[in-house]
Every structure is written in structure tokens, then in C-alpha cells.
PAMARMAR-518268 format. One line per field, with one value per residue: residue number from 1; z, x, y of N, C-alpha, C in turn. Coordinates in pm, whole numbers, padded with zeros to 5 digits. Example, Ala and Ser with C-alpha at 12.3 -4.5 7.8 and 13.67 -1.06 7.14 Angstrom:
k	[1_2] .
n.c3	[00780_00708] .
n.c1	[01319_01285] .
n.c2	[-00569_-00225] .
ca.c3	[00780_00714] .
ca.c1	[01230_01367] .
ca.c2	[-00450_-00106] .
c.c3	[00780_00787] .
c.c1	[01320_01290] .
c.c2	[-00330_00003] .
This chain:
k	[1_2_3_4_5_6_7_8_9_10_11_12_13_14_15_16_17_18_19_20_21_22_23_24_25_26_27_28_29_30_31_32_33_34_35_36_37_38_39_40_41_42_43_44_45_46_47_48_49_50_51_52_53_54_55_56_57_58_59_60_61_62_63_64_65_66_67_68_69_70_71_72_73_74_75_76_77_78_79_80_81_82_83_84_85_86_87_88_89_90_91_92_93_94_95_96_97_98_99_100_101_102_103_104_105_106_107_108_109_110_111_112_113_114_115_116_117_118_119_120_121_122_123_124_125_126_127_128_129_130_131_132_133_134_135_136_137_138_139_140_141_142_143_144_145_146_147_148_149_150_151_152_153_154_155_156_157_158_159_160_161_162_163_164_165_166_167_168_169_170_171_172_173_174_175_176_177_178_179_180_181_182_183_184_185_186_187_188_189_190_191_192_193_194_195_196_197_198_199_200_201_202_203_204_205_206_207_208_209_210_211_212_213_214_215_216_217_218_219_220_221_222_223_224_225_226_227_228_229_230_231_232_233_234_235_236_237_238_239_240_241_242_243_244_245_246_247_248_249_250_251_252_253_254_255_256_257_258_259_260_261_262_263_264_265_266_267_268_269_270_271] .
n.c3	[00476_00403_00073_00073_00046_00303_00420_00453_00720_00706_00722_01012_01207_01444_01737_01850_02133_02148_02062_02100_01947_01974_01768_01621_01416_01313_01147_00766_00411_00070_-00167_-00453_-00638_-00596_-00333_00009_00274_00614_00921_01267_01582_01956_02305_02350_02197_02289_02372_02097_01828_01551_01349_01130_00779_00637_00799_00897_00992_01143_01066_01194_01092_01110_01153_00840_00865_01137_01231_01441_01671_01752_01960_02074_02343_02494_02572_02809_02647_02405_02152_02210_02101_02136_02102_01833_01450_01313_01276_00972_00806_00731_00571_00656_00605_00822_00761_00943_01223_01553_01845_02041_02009_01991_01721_01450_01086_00800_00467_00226_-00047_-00334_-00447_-00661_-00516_-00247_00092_00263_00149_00054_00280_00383_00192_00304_00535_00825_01087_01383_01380_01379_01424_01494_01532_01516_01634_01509_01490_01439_01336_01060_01053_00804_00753_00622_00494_00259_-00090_-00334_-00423_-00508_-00562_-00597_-00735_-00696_-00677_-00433_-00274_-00261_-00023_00161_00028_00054_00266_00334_00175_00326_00538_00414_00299_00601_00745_00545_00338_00124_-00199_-00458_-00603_-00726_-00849_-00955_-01077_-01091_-01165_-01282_-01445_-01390_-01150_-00961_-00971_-00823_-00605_-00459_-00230_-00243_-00266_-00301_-00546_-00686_-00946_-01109_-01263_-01440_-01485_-01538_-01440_-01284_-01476_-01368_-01432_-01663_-02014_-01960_-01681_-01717_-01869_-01712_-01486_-01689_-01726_-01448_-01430_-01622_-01489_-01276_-01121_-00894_-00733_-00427_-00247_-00134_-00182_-00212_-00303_-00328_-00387_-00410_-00567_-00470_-00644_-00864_-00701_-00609_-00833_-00979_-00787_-00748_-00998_-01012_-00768_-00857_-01109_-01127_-00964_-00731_-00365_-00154_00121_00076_-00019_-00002_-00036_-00076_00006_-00100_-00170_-00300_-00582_-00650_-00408_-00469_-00255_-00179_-00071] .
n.c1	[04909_04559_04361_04140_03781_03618_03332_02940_02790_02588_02252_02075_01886_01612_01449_01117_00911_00633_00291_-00048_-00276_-00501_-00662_-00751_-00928_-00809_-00808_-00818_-00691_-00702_-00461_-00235_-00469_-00507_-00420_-00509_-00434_-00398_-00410_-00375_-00497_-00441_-00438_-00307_-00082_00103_00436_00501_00688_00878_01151_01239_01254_01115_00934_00666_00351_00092_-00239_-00610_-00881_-01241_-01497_-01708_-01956_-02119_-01948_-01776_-01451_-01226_-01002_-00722_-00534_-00185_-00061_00183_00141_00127_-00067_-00394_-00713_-01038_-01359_-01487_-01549_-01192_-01042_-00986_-00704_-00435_-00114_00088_00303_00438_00438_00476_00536_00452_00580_00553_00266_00134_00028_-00017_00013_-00046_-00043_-00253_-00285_-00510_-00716_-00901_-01084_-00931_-00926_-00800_-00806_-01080_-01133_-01029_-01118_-01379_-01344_-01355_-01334_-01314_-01324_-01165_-01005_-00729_-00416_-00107_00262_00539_00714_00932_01190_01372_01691_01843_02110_02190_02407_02477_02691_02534_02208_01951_01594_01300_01003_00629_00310_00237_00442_00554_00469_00628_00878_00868_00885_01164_01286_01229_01385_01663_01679_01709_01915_02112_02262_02468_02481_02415_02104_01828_01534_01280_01021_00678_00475_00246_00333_00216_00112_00317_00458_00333_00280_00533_00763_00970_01308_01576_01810_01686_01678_01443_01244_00998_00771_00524_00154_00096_00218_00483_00547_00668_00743_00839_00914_01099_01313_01380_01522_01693_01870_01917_02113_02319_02421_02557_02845_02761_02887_03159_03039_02686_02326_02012_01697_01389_00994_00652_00447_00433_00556_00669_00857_00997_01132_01265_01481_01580_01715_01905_02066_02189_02310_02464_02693_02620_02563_02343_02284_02306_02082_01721_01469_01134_00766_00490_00254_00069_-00057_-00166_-00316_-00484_-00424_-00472_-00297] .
n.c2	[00242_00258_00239_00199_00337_00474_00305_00374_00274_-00050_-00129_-00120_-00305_-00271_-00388_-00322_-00266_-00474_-00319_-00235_00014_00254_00470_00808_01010_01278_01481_01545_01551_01580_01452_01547_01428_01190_01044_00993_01219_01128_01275_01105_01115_01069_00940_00709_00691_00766_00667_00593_00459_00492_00433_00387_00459_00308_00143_-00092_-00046_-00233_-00192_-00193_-00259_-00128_-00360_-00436_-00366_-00385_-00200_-00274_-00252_-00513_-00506_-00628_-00821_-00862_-01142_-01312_-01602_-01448_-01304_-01200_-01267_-01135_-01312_-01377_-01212_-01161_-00831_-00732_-00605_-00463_-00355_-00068_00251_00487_00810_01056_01160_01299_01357_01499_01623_01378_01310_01091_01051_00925_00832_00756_00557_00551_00353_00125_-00122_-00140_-00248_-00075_00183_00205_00235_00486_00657_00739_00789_00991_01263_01208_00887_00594_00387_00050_00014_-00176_-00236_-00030_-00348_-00394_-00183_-00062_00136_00323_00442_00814_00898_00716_00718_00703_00643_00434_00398_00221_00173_00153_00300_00269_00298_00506_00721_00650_00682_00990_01016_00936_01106_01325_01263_01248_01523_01648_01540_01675_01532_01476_01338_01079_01079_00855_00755_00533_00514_00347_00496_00740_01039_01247_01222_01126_01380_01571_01454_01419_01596_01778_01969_01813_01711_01491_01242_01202_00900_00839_00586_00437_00388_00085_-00057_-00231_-00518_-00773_-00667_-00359_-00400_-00543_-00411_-00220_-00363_-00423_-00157_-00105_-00296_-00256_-00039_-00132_-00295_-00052_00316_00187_00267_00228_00213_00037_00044_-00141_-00147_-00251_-00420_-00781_-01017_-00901_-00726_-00940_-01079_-00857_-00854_-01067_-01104_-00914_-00976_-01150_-01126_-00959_-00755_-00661_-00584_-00788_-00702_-00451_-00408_-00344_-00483_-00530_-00661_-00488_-00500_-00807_-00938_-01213_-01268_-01094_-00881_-00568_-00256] .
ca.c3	[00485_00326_00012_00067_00078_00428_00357_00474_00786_00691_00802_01115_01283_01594_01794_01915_02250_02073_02173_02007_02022_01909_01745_01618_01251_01352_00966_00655_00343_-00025_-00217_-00580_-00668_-00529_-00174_00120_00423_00739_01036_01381_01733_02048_02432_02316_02106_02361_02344_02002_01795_01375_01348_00988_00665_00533_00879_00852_01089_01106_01058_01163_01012_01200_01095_00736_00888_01275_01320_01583_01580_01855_02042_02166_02412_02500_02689_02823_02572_02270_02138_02228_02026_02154_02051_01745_01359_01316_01150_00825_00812_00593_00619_00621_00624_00920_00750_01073_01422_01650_01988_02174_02027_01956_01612_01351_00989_00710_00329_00171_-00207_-00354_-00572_-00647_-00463_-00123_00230_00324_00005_00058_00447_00378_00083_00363_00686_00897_01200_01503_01308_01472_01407_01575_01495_01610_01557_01415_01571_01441_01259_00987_01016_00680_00735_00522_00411_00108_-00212_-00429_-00379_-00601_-00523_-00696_-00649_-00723_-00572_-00250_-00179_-00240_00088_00225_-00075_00065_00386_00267_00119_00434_00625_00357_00363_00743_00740_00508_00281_-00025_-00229_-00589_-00562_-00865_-00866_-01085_-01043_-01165_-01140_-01391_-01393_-01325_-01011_-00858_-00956_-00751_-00502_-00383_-00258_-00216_-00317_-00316_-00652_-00737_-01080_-01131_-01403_-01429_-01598_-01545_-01321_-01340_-01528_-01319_-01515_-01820_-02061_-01850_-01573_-01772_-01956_-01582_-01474_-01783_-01691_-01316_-01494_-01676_-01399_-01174_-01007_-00875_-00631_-00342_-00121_-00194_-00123_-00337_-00210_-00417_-00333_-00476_-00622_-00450_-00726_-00931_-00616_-00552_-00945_-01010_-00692_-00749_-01114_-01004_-00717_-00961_-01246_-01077_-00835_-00597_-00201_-00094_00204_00056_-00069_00055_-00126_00054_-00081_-00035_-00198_-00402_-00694_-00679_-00331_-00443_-00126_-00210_00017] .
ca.c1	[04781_04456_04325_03984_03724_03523_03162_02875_02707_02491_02137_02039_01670_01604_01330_01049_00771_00484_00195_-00186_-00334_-00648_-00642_-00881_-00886_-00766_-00769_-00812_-00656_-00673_-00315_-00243_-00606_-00423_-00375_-00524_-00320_-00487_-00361_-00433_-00466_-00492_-00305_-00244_00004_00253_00604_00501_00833_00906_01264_01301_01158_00976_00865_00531_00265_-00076_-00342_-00720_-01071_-01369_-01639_-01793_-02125_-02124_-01856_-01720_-01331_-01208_-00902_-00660_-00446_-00041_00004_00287_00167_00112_-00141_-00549_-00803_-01152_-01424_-01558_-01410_-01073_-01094_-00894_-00578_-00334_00055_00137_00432_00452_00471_00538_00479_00498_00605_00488_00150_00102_-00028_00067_00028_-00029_-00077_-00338_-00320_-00631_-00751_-01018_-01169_-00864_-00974_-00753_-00819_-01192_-01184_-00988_-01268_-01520_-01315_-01414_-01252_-01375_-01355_-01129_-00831_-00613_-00259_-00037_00392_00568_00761_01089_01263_01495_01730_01887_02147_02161_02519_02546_02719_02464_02099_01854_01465_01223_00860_00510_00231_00203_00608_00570_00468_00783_00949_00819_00981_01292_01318_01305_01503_01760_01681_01720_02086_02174_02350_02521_02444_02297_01944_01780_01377_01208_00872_00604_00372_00238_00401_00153_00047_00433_00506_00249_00280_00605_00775_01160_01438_01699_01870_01596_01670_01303_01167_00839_00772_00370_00113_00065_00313_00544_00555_00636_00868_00869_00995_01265_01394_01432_01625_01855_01902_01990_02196_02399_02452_02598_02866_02763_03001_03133_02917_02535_02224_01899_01545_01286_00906_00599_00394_00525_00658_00757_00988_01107_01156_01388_01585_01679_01779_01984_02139_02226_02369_02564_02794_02543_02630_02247_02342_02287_01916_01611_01360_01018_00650_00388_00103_00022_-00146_-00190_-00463_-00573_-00421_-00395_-00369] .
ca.c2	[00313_00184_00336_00177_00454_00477_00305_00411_00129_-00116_-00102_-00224_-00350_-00214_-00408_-00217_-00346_-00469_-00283_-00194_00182_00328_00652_00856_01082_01429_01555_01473_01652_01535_01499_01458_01346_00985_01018_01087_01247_01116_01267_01054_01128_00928_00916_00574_00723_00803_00593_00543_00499_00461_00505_00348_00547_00192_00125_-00125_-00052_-00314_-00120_-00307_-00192_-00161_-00433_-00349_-00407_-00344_-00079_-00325_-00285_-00542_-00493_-00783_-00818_-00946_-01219_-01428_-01659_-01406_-01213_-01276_-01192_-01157_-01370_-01316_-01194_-01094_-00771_-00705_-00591_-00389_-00295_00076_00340_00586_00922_01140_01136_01398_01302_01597_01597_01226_01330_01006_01077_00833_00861_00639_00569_00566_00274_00008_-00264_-00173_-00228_00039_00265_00226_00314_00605_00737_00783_00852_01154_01351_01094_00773_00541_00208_00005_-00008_-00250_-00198_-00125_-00488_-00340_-00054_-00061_00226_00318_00516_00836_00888_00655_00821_00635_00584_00386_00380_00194_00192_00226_00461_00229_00302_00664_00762_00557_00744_01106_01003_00950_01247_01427_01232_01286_01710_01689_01513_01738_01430_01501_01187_01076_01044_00817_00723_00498_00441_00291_00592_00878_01159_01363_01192_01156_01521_01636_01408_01371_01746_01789_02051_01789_01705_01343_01237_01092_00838_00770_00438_00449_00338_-00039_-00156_-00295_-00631_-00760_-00557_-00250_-00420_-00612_-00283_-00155_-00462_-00379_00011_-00126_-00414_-00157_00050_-00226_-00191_00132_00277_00125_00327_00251_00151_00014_00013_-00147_-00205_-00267_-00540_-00879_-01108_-00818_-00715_-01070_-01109_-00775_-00827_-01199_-01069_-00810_-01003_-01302_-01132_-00841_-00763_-00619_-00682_-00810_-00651_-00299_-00397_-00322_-00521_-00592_-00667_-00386_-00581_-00883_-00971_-01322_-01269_-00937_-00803_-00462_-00152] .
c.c3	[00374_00233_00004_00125_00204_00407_00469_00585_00701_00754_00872_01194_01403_01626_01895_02041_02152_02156_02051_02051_01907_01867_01650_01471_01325_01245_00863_00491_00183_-00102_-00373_-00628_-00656_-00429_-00110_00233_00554_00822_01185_01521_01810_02142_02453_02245_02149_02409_02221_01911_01615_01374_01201_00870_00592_00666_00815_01030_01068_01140_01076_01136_01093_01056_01001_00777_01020_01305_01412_01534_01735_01848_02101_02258_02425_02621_02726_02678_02368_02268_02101_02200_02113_02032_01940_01576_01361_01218_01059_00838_00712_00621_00573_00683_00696_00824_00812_01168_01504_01774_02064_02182_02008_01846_01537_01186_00860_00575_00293_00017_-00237_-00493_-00551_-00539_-00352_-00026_00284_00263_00017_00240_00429_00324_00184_00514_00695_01022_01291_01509_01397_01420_01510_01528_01600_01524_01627_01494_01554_01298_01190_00971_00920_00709_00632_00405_00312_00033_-00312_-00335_-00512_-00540_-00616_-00624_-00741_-00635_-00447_-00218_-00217_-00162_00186_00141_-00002_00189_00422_00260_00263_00523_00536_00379_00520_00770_00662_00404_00165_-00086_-00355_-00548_-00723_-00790_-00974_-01018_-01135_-01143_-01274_-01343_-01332_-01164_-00888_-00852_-00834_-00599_-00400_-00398_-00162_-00320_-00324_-00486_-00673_-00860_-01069_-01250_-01365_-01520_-01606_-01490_-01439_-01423_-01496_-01351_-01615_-01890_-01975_-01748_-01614_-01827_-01797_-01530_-01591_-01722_-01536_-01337_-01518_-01576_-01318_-01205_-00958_-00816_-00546_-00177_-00194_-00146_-00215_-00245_-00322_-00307_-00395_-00517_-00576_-00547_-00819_-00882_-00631_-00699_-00990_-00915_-00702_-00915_-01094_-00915_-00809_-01059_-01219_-00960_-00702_-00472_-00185_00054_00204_-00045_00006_-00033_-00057_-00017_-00041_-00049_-00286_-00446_-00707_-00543_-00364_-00326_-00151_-00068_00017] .
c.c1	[04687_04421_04201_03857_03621_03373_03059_02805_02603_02348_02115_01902_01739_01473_01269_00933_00659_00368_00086_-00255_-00442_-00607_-00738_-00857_-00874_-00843_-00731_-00769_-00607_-00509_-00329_-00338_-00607_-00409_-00474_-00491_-00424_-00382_-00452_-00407_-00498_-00385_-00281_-00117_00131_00358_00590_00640_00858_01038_01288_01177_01046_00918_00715_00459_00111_-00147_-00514_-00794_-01171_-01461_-01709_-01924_-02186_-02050_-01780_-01596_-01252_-01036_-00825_-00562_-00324_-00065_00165_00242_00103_00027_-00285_-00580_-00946_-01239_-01481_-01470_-01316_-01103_-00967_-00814_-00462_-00208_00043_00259_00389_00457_00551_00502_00561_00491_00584_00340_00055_00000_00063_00004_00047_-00073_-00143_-00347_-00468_-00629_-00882_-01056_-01021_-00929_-00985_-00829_-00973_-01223_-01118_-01073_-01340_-01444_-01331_-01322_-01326_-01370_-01216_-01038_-00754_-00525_-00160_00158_00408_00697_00899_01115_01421_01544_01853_01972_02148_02274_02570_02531_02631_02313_01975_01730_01349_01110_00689_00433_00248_00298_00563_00563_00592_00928_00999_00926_01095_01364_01360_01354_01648_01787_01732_01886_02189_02313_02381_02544_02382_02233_01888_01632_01334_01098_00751_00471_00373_00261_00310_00086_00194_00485_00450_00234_00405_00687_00874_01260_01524_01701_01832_01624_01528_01263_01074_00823_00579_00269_00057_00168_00481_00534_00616_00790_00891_00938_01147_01352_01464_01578_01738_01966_02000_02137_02308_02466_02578_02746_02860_02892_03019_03036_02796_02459_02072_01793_01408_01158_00794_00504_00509_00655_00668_00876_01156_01212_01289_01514_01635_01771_01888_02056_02227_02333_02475_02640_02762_02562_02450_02212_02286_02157_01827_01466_01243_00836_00556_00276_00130_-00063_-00201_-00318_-00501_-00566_-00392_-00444_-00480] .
c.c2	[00263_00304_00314_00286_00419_00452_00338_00263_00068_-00149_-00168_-00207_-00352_-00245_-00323_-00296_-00303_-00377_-00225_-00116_00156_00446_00633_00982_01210_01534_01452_01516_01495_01540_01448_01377_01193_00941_01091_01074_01231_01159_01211_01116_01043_00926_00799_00564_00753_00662_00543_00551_00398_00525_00398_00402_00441_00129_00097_-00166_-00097_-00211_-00194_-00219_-00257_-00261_-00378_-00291_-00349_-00268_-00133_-00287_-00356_-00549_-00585_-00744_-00899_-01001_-01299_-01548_-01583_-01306_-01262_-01232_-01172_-01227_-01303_-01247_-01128_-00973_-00743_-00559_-00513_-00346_-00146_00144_00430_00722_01021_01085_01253_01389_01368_01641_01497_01254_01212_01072_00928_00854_00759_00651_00508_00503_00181_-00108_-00298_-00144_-00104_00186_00321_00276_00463_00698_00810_00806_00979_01161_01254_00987_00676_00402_00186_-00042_-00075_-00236_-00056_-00205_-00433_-00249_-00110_00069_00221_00473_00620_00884_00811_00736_00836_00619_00563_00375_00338_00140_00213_00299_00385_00289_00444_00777_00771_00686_00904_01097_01005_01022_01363_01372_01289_01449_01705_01691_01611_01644_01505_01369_01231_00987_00939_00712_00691_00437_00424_00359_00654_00960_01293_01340_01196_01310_01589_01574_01454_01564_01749_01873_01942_01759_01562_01344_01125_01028_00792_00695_00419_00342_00198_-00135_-00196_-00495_-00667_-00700_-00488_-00325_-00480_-00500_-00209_-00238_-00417_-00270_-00025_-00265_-00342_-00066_-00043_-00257_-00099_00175_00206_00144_00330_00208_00131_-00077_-00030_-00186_-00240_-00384_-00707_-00964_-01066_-00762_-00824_-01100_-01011_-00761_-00978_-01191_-01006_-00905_-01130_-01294_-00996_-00864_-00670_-00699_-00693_-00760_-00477_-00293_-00415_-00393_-00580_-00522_-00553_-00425_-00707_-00927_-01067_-01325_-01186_-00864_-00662_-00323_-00040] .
């Protein structure tokens, strides 16, 4: 008889039928003087499907200038644009979705000189996007013994999500959050009874020292148990940078990481 303890699956992508809806601002509700909660509507919205908590769904922006926001279509050989500019583009996390009133839900962090960031500022109840996705779902099981999450404000939405997938399952699991937020902005943000050990490391500095002192802390830690799972996100080649550290110098399975860019620094792509 084996004494090897029963692990937890390994996450698996589940492809979804591409397809591009319209929806329309429902509601709009300030959060943590950092976010704002758009809820969408739209009977474009029906077979819509986010079955992974970091689920990334394209988001397009109407025309700064003309309001245009054009619409493409699938063909046999891909996806056609209509004539004329492509409009700009941003990755985002599903929040909710309610499948019986095709209400979606998205959190927008709120910063300087973003596409997204700045359409959100001034959206109203009528206002209007096209979302395309999300192409495929990572479901993350929620029974690991161990769970690491690391993040700044973009992942915190993703974060929020998490959270109640975890409440729902009803997991018994250690929770550990380090992010690269102020505390007074994740306190307020993010809102869960389970047992989160949270560190707030502070907005922006995901670089640098700070990020190397983190790398230590997760250094130190390593081997966790054999049941786990570690989700980082954040700033691109601060991601790519603490997860090729960690996979390099530990005895982390790559397998049981989640590491994936939310913005970068080097185009100024930010959400």
C-alpha cells in the first residue's frame, strides 16, 4: 500500500467557440477609490462561458474620436475586420456572469494614461464594447493544501474571484497573498471570510529589491507541500523574472504555476 498522499489534479484548458458580443453598461458602482465595478448587459451574452478564475476576455474601445466601435466577423479563414481602424484593445478578468440574466461583471483598476482605465472614468448606463473570448479557460482546481497568490491591483479582480470560488467549494486550504498593493486599497477592495494571510508589499513596486526580498520569502518557503499551487501576475518581466527564479532554484513542479503577464512596461500597455 502506497504512502504517497492523494494530490490534488493539475489544471486543465478547456477550449471555448470563439465568438464577439456587444454589451451594453447596466451599472456602474465605485470600489475602493481604485476600481470600478461595471456590470454589462446584452442578448449577445447568451452561451457566454468563463470557467477559469484568470479567464482573459478582449475587450475593444469605441473610436476616441467617432464613437465608431466596428465589429468583425469568423470566417473559415479567420477573423475579418471591417475596413477601416482596428480599435484598441485590452485583456480582462471575468468577475461574474449570470447565465440567466446575461449580466457580465468586470472590475476596472483605475490609473493614468489606461485605455481601459480611462474608458471606464467616463462610462455611463447605455455605453457600449465588444468582447471577444474568452478562447479558453483554465480551470484551477480548488482542493490544493497550499495556495500562493501574487499580484498587483490589475490581478486583484482575478484575486476577488478566487476567493469565491474557494468560499463556494468550501476548501480547507492555506491561503497566502502578496501583493504589490497598499493596504489600504486591497483591504477595502478585496472581501472574503476565509482564513487569507495577506502582505501588502505596496503599489508599484514590483521591481527591484522588493521584488527580490519576495523571491527570497518564496525561496525559503520552497518545497511547500506536496499538494500546491502558485499563481503569480502582474507587470510582464517582473512575472517572467520571479517565476524563472523560482523555477530554477527550487524544487517547484512548473506544472503547479500559474504565471501570466497582465501588463507591460516596456509598451506602456497598461489596463
Amino acid at each position: 500500500m502506497s504512502d504517497s498522499p492523494i494530490l490534488t489534479p493539475l489544471p486543465q484548458r478547456i477550449h471555448n467557440e470563439l465568438a464577439f458580443r456587444l454589451i451594453t453598461v447596466k451599472d456602474k458602482v465605485l470600489l475602493a477609490s481604485s476600481f470600478y465595478r461595471l456590470t454589462f448587459s446584452g442578448d449577445m451574452l447568451t452561451g457566454f462561458s468563463s470557467r477559469g478564475f484568470d479567464d482573459h476576455i478582449k475587450l475593444f474601445f469605441p473610436d476616441a474620436q467617432s464613437g465608431a466601435l466596428l465589429m468583425p466577423t469568423i470566417s473559415d479563414d479567420g477573423i475579418v475586420w471591417p475596413e477601416g481602424p482596428r480599435p484598441a484593445m485590452r485583456d480582462y478578468t471575468p468577475l461574474t456572469f449570470d447565465t440567466q440574466n446575461n449580466l457580465l461583471t468586470l472590475d476596472f483598476y483605475i490609473h493614468d494614461r489606461g485605455v481601459a482605465s480611462d474608458w471606464a472614468a467616463t462610462a455611463k448606463p447605455g455605453d457600449t464594447l465588444l468582447v471577444g473570448g474568452p478562447r479558453a479557460s483554465l480551470q484551477v482546481p480548488c482542493g490544493y493544501r497550499e495556495q500562493i497568490y501574487i499580484c498587483d491591483e490589475t490581478g486583484l479582480p482575478a484575486m476577488q474571484r478566487r476567493l469565491n470560488d474557494l468560499a463556494a467549494s468550501q476548501t480547507e486550504c492555506t491561503l497566502s497573498l502578496y501583493a504589490f498593493a497598499d493596504a489600504s486599497v486591497g483591504e477595502a477592495y478585496l472581501q472574503t471570510a476565509l482564513p487569507l494571510e495577506r502582505h501588502w508589499l505596496g503599489s508599484g513596486l514590483m521591481h527591484g529589491e522588493p521584488l527580490q526580498n519576495l523571491l527570497t520569502v518564496l525561496q525559503a518557503q520552497a518545497p511547500i507541500t506536496e499538494d500546491y499551487f502558485i499563481w503569480m501576475t502582474g507587470e510582464g518581466a517582473a512575472v517572467k523574472l520571479l517565476a524563472d527564479k523560482l523555477l530554477t532554484t527550487t524544487s517547484v513542479d512548473k506544472d503547479r504555476v500559474r504565471a501570466v503577464a497582465y501588463w507591460h512596461a516596456k509598451t506602456a500597455t497598461s489596463r
